[in-house]
Each structure stands twice: as C-alpha cells, then as structure tokens.
Biopython code that builds the backbone (N, CA, C, O; Angstrom):
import numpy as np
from Bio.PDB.StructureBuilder import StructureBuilder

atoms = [
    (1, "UNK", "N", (26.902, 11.168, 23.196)),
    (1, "UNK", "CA", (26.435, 12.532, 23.327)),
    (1, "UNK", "C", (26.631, 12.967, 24.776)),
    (1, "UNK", "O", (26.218, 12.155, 25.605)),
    (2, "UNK", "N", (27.255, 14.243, 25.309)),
    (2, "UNK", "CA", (27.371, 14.518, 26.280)),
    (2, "UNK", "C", (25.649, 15.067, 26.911)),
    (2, "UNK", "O", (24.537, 15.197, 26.399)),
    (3, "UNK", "N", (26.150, 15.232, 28.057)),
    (3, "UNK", "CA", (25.113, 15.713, 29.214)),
    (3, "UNK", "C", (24.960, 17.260, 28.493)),
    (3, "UNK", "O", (23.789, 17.314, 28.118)),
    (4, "UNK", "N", (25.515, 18.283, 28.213)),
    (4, "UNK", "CA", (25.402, 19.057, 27.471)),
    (4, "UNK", "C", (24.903, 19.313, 26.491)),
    (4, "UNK", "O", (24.230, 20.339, 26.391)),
    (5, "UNK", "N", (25.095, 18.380, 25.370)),
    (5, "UNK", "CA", (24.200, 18.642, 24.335)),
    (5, "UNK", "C", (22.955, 17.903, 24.365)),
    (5, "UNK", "O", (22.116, 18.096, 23.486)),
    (6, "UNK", "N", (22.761, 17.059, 25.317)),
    (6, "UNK", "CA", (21.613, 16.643, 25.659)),
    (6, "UNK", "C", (20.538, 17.554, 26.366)),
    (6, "UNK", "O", (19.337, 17.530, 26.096)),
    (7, "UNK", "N", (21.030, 18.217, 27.140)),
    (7, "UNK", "CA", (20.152, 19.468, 27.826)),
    (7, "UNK", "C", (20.051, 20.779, 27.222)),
    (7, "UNK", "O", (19.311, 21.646, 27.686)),
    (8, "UNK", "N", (21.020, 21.007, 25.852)),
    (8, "UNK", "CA", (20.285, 21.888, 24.636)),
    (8, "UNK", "C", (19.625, 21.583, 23.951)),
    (8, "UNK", "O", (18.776, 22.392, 23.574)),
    (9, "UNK", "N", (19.648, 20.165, 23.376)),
    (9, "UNK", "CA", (18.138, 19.640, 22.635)),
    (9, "UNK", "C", (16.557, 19.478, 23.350)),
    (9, "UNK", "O", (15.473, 19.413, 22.771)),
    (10, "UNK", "N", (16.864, 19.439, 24.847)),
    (10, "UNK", "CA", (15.906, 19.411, 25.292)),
    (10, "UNK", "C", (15.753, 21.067, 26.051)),
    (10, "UNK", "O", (14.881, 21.189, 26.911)),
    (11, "UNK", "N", (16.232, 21.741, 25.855)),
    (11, "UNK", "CA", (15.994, 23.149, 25.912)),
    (11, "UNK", "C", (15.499, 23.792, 24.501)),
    (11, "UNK", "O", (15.048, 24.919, 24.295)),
    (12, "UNK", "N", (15.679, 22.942, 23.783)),
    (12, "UNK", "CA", (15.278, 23.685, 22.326)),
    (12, "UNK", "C", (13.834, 23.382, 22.224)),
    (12, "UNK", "O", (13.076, 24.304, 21.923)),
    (13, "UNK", "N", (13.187, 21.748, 22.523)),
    (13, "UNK", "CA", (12.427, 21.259, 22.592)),
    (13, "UNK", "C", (11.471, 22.075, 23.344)),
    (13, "UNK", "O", (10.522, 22.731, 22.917)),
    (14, "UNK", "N", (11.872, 21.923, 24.477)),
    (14, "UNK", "CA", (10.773, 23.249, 25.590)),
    (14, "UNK", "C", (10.257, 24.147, 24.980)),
    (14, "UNK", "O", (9.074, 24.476, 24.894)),
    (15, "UNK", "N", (11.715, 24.813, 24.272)),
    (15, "UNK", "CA", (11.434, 26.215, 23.593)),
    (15, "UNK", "C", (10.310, 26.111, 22.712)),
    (15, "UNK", "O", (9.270, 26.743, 22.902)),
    (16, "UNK", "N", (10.573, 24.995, 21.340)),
    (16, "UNK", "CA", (9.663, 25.000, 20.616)),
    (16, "UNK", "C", (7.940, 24.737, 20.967)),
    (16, "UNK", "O", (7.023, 25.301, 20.371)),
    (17, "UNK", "N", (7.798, 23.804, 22.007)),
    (17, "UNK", "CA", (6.536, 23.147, 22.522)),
    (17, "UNK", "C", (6.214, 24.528, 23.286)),
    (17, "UNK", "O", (4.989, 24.633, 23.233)),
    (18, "UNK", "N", (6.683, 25.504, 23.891)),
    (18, "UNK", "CA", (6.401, 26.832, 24.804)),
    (18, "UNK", "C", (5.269, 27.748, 23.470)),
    (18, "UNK", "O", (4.188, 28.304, 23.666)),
    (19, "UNK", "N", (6.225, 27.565, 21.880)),
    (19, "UNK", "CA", (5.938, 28.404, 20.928)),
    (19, "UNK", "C", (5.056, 27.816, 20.513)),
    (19, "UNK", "O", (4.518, 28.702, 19.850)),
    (20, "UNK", "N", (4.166, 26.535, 20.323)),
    (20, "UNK", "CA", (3.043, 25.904, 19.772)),
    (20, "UNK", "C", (3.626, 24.800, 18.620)),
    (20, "UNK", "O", (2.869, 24.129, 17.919)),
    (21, "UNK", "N", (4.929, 24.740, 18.560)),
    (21, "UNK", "CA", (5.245, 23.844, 17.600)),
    (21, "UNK", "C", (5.162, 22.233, 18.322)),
    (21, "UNK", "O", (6.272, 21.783, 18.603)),
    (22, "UNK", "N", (4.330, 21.599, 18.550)),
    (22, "UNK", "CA", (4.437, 20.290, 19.392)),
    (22, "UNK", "C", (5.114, 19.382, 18.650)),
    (22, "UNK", "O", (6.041, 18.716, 19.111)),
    (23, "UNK", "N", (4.586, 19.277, 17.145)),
    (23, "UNK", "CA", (5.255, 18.180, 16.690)),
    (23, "UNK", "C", (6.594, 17.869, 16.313)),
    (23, "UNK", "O", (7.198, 16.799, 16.392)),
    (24, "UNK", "N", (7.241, 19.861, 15.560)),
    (24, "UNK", "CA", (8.420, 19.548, 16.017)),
    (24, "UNK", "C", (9.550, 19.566, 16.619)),
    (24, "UNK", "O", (10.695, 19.467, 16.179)),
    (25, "UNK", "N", (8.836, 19.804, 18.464)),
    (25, "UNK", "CA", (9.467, 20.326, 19.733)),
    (25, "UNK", "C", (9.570, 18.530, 19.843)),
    (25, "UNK", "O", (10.724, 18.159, 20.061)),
    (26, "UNK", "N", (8.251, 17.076, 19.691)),
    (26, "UNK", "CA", (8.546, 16.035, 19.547)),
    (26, "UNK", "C", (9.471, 15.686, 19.081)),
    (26, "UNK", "O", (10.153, 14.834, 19.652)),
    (27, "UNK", "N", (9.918, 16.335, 17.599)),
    (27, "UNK", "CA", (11.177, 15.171, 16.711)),
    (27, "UNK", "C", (12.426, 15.768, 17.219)),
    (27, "UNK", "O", (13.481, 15.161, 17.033)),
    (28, "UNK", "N", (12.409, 17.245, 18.034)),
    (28, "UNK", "CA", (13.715, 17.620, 18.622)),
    (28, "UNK", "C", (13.828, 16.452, 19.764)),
    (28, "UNK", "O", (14.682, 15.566, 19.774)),
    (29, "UNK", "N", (12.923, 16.614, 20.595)),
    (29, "UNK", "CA", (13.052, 15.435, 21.642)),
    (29, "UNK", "C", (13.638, 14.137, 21.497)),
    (29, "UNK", "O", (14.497, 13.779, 22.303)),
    (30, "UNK", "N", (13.268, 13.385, 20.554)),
    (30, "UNK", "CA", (13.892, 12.160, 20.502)),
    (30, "UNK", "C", (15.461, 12.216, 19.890)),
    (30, "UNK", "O", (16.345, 11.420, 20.206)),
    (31, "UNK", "N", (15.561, 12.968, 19.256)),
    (31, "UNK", "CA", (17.027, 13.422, 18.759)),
    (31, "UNK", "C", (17.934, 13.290, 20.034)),
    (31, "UNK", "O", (19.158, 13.276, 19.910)),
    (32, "UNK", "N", (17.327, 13.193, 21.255)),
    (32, "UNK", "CA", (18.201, 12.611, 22.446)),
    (32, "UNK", "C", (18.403, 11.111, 22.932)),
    (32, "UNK", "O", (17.584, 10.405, 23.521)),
    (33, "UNK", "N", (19.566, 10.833, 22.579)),
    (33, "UNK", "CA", (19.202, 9.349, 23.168)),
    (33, "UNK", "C", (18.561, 8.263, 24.076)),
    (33, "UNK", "O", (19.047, 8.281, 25.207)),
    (34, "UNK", "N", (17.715, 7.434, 23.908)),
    (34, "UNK", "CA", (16.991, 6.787, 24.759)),
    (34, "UNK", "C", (18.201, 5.994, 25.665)),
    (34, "UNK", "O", (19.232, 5.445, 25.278)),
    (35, "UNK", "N", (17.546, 6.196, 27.265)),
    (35, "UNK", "CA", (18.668, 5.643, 27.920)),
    (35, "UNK", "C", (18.344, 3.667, 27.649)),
    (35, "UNK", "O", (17.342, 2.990, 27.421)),
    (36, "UNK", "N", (20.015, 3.342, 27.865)),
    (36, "UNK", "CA", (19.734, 2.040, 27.141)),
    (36, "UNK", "C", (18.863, 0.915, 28.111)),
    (36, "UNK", "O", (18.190, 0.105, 27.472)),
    (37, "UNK", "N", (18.835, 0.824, 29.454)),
    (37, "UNK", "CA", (17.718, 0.654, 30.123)),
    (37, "UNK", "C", (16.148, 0.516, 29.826)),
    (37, "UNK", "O", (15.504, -0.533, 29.839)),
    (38, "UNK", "N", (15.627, 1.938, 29.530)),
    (38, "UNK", "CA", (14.468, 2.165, 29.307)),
    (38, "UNK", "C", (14.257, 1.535, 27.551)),
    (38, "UNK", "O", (13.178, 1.180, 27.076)),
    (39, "UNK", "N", (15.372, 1.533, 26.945)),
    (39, "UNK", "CA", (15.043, 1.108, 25.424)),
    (39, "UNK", "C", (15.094, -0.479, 26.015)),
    (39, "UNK", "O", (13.921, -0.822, 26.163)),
    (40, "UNK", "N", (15.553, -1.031, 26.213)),
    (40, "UNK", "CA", (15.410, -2.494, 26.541)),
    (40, "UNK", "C", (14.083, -3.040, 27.091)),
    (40, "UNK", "O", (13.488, -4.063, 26.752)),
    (41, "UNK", "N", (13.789, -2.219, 27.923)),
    (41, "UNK", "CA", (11.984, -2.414, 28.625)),
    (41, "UNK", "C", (11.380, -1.929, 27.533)),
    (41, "UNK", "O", (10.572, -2.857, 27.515)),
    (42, "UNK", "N", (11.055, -1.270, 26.581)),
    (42, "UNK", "CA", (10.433, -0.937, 25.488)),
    (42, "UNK", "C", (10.570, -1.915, 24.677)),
    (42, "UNK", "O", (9.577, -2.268, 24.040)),
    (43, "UNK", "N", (11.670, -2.513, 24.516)),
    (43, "UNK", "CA", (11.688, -3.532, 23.436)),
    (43, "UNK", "C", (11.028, -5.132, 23.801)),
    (43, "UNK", "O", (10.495, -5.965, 23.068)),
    (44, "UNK", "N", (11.340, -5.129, 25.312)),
    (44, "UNK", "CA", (10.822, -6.453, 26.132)),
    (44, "UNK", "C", (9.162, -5.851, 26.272)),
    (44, "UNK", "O", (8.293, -6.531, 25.726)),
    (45, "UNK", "N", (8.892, -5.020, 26.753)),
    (45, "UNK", "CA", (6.977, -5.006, 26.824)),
    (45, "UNK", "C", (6.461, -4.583, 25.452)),
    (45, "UNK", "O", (5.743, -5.464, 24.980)),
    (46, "UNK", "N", (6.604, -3.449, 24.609)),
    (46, "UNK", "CA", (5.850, -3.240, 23.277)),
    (46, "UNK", "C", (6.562, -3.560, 22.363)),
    (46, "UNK", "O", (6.276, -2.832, 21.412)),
    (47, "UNK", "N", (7.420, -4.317, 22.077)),
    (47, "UNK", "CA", (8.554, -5.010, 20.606)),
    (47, "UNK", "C", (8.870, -4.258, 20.106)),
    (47, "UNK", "O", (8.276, -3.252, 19.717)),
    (48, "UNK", "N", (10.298, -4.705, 19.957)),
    (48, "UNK", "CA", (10.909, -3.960, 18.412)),
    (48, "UNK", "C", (10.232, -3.650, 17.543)),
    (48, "UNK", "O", (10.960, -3.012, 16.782)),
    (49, "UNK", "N", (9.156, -3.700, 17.107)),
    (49, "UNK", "CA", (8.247, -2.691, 16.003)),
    (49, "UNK", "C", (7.972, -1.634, 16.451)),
    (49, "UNK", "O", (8.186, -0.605, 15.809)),
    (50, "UNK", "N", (7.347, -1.630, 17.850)),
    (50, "UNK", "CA", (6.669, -0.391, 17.936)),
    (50, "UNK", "C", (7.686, 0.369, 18.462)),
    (50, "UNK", "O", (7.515, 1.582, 18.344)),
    (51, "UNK", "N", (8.949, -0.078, 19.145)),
    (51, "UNK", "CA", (10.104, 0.806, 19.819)),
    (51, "UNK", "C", (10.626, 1.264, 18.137)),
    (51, "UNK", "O", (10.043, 2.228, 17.641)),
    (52, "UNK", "N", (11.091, 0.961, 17.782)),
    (52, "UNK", "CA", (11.296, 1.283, 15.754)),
    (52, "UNK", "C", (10.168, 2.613, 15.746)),
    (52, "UNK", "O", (10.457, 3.808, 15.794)),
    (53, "UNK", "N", (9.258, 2.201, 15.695)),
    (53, "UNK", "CA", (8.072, 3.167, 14.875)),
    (53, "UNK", "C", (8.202, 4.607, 16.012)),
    (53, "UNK", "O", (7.928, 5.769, 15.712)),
    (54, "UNK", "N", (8.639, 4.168, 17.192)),
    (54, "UNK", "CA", (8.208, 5.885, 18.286)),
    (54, "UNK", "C", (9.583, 6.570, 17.712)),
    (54, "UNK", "O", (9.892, 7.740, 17.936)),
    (55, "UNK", "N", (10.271, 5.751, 17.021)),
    (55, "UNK", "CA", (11.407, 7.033, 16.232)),
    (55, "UNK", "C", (12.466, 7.446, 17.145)),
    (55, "UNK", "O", (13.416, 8.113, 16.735)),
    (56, "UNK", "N", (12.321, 6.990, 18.679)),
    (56, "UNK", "CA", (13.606, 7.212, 19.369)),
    (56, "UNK", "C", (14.971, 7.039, 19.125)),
    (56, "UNK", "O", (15.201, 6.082, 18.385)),
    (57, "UNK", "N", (16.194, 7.814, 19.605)),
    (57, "UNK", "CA", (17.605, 7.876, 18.860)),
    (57, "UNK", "C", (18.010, 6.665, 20.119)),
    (57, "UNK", "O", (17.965, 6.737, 21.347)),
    (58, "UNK", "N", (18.400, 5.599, 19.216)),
    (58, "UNK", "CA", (19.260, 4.278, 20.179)),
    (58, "UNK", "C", (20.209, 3.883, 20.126)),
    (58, "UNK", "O", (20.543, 2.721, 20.359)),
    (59, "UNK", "N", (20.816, 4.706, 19.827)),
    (59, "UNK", "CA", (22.390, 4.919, 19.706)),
    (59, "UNK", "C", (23.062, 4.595, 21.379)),
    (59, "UNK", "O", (24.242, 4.264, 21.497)),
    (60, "UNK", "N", (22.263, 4.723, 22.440)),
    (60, "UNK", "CA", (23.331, 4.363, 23.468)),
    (60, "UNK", "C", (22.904, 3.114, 23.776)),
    (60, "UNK", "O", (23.830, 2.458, 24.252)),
    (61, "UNK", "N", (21.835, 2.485, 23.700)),
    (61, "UNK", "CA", (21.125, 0.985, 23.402)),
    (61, "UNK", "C", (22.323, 0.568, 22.798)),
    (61, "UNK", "O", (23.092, -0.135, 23.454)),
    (62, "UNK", "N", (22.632, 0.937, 21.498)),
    (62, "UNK", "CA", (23.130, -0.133, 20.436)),
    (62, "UNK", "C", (24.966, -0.137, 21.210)),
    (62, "UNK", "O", (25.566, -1.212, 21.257)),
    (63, "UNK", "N", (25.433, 0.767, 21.580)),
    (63, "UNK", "CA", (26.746, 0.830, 22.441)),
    (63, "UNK", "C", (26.781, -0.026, 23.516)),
    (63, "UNK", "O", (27.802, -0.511, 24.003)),
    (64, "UNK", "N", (25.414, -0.241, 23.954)),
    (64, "UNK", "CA", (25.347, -0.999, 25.625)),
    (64, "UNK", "C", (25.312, -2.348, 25.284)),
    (64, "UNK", "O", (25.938, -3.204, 25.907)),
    (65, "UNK", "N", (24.592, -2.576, 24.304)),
    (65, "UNK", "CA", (23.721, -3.892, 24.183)),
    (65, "UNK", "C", (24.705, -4.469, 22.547)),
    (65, "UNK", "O", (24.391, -5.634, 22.303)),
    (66, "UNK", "N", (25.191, -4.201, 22.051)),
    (66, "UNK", "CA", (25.944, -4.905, 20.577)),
    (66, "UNK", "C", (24.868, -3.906, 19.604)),
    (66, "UNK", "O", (23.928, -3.212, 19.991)),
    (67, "UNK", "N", (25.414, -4.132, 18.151)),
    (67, "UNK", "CA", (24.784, -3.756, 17.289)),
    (67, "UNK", "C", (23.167, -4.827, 17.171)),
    (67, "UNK", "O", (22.060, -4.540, 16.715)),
    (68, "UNK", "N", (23.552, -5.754, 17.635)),
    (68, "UNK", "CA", (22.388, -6.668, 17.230)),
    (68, "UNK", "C", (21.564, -6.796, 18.059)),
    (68, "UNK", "O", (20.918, -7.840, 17.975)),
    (69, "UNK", "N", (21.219, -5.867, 19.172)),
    (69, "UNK", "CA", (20.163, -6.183, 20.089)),
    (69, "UNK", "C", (19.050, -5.815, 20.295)),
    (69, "UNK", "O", (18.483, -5.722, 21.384)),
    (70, "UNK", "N", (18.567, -5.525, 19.023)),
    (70, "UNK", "CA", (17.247, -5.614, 18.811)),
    (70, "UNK", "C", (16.638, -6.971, 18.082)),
    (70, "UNK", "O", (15.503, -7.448, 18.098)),
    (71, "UNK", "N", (17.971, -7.433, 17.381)),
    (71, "UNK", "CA", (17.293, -8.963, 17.138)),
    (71, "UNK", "C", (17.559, -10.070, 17.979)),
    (71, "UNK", "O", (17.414, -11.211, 17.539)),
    (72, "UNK", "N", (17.942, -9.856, 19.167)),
    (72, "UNK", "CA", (17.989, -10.971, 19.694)),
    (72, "UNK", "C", (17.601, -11.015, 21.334)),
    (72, "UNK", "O", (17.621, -12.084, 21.944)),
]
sb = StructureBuilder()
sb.init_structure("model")
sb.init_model(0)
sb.init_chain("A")
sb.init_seg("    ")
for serial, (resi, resn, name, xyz) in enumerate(atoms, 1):
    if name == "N":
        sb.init_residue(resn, " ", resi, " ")
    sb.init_atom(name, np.array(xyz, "f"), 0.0, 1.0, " ", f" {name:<3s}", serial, name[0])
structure = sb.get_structure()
C-alpha cells in the first residue's frame, strides 16, 4: 500500500471519528497496515492471540517476516 492511500484511510478515519462514528472511524483505521516492526513487538509482548483479536491489517508483517511469522 502506498504512502497515499495510507493517508486517505487515515483521513477518512479522522473524518469519521470528527462525525461521532468511533467505532467505525476504528475499523477504517486498521485497514492500514501495521508497520512490521511494531507488529513484531505486539506479537513478542501480548501474543499472537491478542495481536489476531486487535484486528490489525499485517500484510506488511507477513512481506517482512515470511508467511509464517506468526508461528514461529
């Protein structure tokens, strides 16, 4: 995903959370990829369950790290 469409989802997000929609100015938000860094510290301090359950898009995780690096 470019830098571009990353800063319209999170312009949409604003937008919506500005209008009172929080929860789903939230599910626009994660629709941006978690940088693969910060998904790795998520997965090393609160586990792959709970990084799974916050619903973040890890699509640049899974490019950085193999398809399999959440199991291993």
């Amino acid at each position: 995903m470019t830098l571009k469409e990353k800063m319209a989802i999170g312009m949409r997000s604003f937008a919506l959370e500005d209008a009172g929609h929080l929860e789903e100015a939230e599910r626009v938000w994660k629709q941006i990829p978690l940088v693969p860094h910060v998904a790795k510290w998520c997965k090393e301090m609160l586990g792959v369950e709970a990084l799974l359950q916050m619903g973040y898009d890890l699509s640049e995780a899974e490019e950085e790290y193999g398809k399999d690096w959440l199991r291993t």
